[in-house]
C-alpha positions, 0 to 999 in steps of 0.5 A, spaced: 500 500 500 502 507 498 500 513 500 501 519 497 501 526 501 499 531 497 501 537 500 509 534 501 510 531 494 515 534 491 514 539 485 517 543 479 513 549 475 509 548 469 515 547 463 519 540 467 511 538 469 512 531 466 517 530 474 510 532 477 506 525 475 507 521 482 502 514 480 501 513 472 497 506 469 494 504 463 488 508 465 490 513 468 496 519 470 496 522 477 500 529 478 501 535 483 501 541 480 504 546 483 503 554 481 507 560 485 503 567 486 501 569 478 502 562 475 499 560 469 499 554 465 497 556 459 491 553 453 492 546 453 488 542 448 486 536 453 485 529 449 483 525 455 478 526 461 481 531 467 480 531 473 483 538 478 483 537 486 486 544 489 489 542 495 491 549 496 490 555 494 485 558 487 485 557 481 480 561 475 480 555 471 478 555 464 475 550 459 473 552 452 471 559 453 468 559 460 471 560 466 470 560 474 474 560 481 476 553 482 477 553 491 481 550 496 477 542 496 474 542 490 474 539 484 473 539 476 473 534 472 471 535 464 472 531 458 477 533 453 477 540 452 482 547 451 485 547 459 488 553 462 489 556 470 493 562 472 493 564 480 494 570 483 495 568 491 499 560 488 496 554 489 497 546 489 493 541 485 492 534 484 491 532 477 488 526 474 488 525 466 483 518 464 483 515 458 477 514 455 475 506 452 477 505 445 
């Protein structure tokens, strides 16, 4: 048994973010995201199912040409979409990409 603990996994901004995945399968891949004070991830075209925890912090979270404040313990999830989150204060997050069935 393994127990992960989100708040003490190690994290690197968003360019080295592929250091980030703590637990990857065949169905599914799990990262911690961590954005300092004005962090963003910008537009990404998402071909998976997303799952978006905030452990810590906010996030305005953008899907297609909506957005919203995702706060601490809340969740997101979508199907594959255009992505994108910036923070002004900094924030922590679990992210879980699911693949569809074939």
């Amino acid at each position: 048994m393994k127990i992960f603990d989100l708040m003490n996994l190690e994290a690197e901004g968003y360019e080295n973010r592929g250091v980030n995945v703590f637990f990857q399968n065949d169905t599914f891949k799990t990262r911690v995201i961590v954005l300092e004070a004005g962090g963003k991830i910008p537009p990404c075209q998402m071909d998976t199912f997303v799952m978006f925890y905030v452990v810590k912090g906010e996030v305005v979270l953008r899907k297609n040409e909506e957005s919203s404040i995702l706060k601490e313990n809340q969740v997101f999830i979508t199907e594959p979409a255009l992505l994108s989150m910036e923070t002004t204060s900094g924030a922590r997050l679990m992210g879980v990409q699911i693949k569809s069935k074939e």
